[in-house]
N, C-alpha and C positions, 0 to 999 in steps of 0.2 A: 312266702312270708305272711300276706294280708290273710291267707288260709288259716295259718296256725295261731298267729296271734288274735284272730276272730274267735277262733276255736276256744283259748285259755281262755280269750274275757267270756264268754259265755258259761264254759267251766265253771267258773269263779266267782260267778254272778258280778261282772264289770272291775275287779281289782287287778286288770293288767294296767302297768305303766308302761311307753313302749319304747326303748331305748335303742336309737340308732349310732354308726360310728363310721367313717370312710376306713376304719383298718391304718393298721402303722408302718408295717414294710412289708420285704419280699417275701417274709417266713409266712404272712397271713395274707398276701395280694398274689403273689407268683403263683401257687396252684390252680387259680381261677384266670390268669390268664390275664391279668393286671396288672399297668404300671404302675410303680410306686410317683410318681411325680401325676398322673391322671387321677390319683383318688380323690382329690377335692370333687372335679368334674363327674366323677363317675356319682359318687356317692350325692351332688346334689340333683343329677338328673335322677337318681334312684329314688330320693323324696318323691319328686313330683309325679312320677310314674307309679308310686305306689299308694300316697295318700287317696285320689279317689276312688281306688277299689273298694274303701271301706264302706261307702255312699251311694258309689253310681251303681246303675240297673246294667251298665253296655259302658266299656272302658277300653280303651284301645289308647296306643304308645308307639310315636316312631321317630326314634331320637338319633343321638352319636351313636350311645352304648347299649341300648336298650330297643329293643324293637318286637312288638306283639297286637296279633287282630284282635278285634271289639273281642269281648269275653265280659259274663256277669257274674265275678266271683264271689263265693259263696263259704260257708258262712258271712252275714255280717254281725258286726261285734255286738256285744249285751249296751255297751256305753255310747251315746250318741254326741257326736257325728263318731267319734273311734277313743281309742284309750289317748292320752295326754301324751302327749311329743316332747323326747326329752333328747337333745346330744353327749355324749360323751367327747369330755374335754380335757384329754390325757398332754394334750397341748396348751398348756392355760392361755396362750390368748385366741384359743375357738371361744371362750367363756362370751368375750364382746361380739363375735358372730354368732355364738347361741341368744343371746339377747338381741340382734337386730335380725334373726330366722324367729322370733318368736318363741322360743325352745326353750326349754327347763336346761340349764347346763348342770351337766354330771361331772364333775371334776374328782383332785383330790383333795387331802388337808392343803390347807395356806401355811407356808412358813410363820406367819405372825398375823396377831389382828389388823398391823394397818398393812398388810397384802390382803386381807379378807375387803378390810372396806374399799380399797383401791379397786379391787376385781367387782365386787358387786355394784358400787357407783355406776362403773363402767357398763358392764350389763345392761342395767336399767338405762343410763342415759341414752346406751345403744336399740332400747328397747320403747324408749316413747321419743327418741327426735331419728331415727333411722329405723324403724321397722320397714323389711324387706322381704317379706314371708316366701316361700318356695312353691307353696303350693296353698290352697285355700284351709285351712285348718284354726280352731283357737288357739288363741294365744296361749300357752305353759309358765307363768313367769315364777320362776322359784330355780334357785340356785342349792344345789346338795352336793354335801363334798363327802369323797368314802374315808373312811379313817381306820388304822391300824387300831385296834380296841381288846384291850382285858380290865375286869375292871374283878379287883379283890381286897382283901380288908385293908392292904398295907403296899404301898407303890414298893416295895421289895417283890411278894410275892406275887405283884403282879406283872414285873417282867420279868420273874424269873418264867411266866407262864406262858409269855407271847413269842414263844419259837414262831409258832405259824406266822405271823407278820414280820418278821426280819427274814424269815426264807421265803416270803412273796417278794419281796424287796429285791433281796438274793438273786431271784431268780428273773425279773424282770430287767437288772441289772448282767447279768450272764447273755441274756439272749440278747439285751442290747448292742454286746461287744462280743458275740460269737455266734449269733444266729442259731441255728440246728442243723450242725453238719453232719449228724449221724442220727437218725429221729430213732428213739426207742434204744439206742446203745448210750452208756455211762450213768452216772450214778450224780445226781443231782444233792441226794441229801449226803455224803461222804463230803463233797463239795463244799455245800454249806456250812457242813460242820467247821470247816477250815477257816472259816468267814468271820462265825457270828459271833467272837468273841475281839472282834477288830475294834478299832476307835469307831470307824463306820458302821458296822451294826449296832455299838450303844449309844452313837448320837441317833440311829432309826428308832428305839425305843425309845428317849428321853422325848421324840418327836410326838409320838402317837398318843391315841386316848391312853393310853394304857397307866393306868395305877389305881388308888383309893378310890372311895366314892367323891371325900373332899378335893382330891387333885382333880377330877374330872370335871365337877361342876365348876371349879374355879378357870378351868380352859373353857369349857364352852360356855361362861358366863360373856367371855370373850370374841367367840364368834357369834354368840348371840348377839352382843350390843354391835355387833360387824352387821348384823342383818342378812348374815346365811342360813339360808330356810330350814335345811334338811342337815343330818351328818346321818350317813350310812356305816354302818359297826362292821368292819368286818375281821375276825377274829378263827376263823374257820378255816383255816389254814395250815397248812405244815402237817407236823403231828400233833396238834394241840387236841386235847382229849374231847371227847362227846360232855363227859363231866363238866369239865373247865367251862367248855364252853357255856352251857347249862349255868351254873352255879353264875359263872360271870355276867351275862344276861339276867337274872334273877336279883343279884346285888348290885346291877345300873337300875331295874326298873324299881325297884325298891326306895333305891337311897337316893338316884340323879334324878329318872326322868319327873317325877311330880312337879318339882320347884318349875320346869321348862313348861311344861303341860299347862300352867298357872297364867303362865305371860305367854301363852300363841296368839292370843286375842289382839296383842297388841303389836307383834310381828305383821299381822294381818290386815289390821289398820293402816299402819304405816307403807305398807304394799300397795292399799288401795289407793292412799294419798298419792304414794310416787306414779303411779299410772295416771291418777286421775287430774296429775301438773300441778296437786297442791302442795305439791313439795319440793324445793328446788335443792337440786341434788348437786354437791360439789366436784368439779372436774378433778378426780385426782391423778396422778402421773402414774402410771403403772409399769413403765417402764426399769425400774428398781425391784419388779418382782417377776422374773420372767421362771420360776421351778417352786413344783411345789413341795413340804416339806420331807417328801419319801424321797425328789427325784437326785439323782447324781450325773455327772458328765454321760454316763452310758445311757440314763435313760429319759434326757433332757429331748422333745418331740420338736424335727425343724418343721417352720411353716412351711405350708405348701408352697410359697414364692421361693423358700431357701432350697424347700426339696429340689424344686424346677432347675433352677440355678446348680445346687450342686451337680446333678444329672447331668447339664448339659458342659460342665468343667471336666467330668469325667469322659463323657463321649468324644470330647476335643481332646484330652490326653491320647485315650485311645487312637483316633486318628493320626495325631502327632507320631504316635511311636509306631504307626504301621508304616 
């Protein structure tokens, strides 16, 4: 991995960002020979054994899960010390461990602004009175959430346009509650078809960026004044056309993003304040927002303590009935 991702930032003259994840269950941990209750463990001894490849001359690792001789790999990256360090936080409460790891958290949309300020609070006060870094790296501090996104002249034709993001949903929601018992056999989009005109796929649209150019800034005027850094578009999904997509992107950058572009300065500001303890940040409860607003019962992420826990309920079933 420190190969490849040295290789793109060089590519690219330094525009990689480099996003790490411990994986969600057996569909993406069992091939490689992984418990699903070890992915915490795995995945933070994998930080630390992998950040100072980027730096060191001679780097050697001998761990639980991980074990390799001195070796000085090669390429290193265009951006120094390496690209920005970011978690994916498909479980929104990693968002307050990606803030006390130092890490940019990758999430999704927040059900409502005050879950955006509740989560970012959090973050940040996880990130100047508990910083816990993994390994020697800068600090990432900025929080980005992905969003289901079409954006067109009239919130009609613009979910009539966002099939792709109701069958990411779809589909994230299917494998939650059936895994892949047959990889490469059945028919996913017949499937969805069946789905996406439920009460639950039009509460996933009424969710997402997706409409006008005035519906959208009026959301993200939202999670702006929340002080979420980033929102990631993504719209490239299903069968949503090359056009759409195009056209779509074209009438955000047009019509949304300037007015945003206008106040980054002061997002920025405010960032520096909260790092720099000129800004006392209010404790909010965040326990009222534990899903974010794609997620449903099948694709709600247990903590790794629940994972653990759960596992060791079933292993004692198991023995019981043997």
């Amino acid at each position: 991995m420190a190969e490849r991702v040295a290789t793109l930032d060089l590519l690219s003259g330094g525009r990689v960002e480099l996003g790490l994840g411990e994986g969600q269950g057996p569909v993406e941990l069992h091939p490689f020979g992984r418990r699903v209750r070890d992915k915490r463990e795995v995945w933070e001894e994998a930080v630390q054994a992998l950040i100072p490849m980027f730096t060191r001359q001679s780097w050697e690792w001998h761990g639980r899960f991980f074990d390799f001789p001195a070796r000085n790999v090669i390429p290193k990256p265009y951006q120094k010390p390496h690209p920005p360090l970011w978690v994916a936080c498909s479980n929104i409460t990693t968002i307050g461990s990606a803030g006390r790891w130092g890490m940019g958290a990758l999430g999704f949309q927040f059900v409502s602004p005050d879950a955006a300020r509740a989560w970012v609070s959090q973050y940040y006060l996880e990130m100047t009175r508990n910083l816990a870094k993994l390994a020697e790296y800068p600090t990432n501090a900025n929080i980005a959430m992905v969003s289901g996104f079409m954006c067109a002249e009239t919130d009609e034709e613009a979910q009539a346009k966002a099939a792709g993001w109701t069958f990411f949903v779809f589909c994230l929601s299917h494998y939650g509650r059936h895994g892949i018992p047959a990889p490469g056999d059945g028919n996913m989009w017949e499937l969805y078809r069946e789905w996406r005109h439920t009460p639950k796929a039009q509460e996933t649209l009424r969710r997402g960026l997706i409409g006008s150019p005035a519906t959208l800034r009026a959301r993200l005027r939202e999670f702006e004044a929340a002080h979420v850094d980033q929102v990631i578009l993504l719209n490239q999904a299903g069968r949503t056309t090359h056009e759409d997509i195009c056209a779509s992107l074209e009438l955000f950058a047009r019509e949304v993003m300037p007015e945003f572009h206008a106040r980054d300065g002061e997002q920025q500001r405010w960032k520096a304040d909260v790092l720099a303890g000129r800004v006392d940040l209010e404790e909010v409860d965040t326990t009222a927002h534990t899903v974010y607003a794609h997620q449903n019962e099948d694709i709600v992420r247990l903590t790794p303590e629940e994972l653990k826990r759960k596992m060791a309920e079933k292993e004692a079933g198991r023995r019981s009935d043997a």
